[in-house]
Steps between C-alpha positions, in 0.01 A plus 500: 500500500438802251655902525291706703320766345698817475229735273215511334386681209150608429368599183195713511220640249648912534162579274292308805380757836452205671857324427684854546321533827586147642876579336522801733394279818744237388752765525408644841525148686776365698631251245697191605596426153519812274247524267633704166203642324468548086201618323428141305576514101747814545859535328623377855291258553621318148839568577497314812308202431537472100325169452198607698204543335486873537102473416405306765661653737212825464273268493548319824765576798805351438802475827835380365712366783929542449543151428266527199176353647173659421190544646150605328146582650430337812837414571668831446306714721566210746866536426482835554351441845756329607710734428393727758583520864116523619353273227708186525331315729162613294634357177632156684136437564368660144699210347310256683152309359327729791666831370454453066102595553622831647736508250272455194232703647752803511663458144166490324358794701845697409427359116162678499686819621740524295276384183213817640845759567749388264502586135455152292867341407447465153688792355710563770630109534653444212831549604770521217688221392 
């Protein structure tokens, strides 16, 4: 049977309202499993997970768990559910064939958001080498 868990970490746009606001209610929930949070493509963020791509990571939410796995999209704000005391059960069913419509509806709704609030990733993703 595989390690448990122990901590998350979340890398978020910092340049997005919309990722900075859902960071902040990350951060005021009863977490289960701690959830570490790094604005995506920053000097920390390269440090920690060097063979990440770094670009990526501003473009789409990215939840690295301690033993190394990684989560994108969908299954990161899933993770990140699960995370949290009053969410869990919520992101047991999410994961489910029933729950991904819910799921998809609220990622591309949160896309068009962030593409009408956010200022476009060109410039600011190209994170240095």
């Amino acid at each position: 049977m595989g390690m448990p868990v122990k901590g998350l970490t979340v890398l978020y746009d910092a340049q997005c309202p919309l990722c900075v606001h859902l960071r902040q209610w990350l951060v005021g929930q009863r977490q289960l499993v701690p959830l570490t949070l790094v604005p995506a493509g920053s000097e920390s963020a390269r440090k920690r997970f060097p063979g990440l791509d770094h670009r990526a990571t501003v473009e789409e939410i990215t939840v690295i768990g301690d033993r190394g796995q990684i989560y994108r999209g969908p299954a990161a704000w899933i993770v990140c559910l699960w995370a949290l005391a009053d969410h869990r059960a919520k992101s047991h069913w999410l994961a489910t064939p029933a729950g991904a419509p819910f799921v998809r509806v609220a990622m591309l709704s949160a896309a068009k958001y962030r593409d009408l609030t956010a200022q476009p990733c060109a410039e600011r993703c190209e994170i240095p080498g």
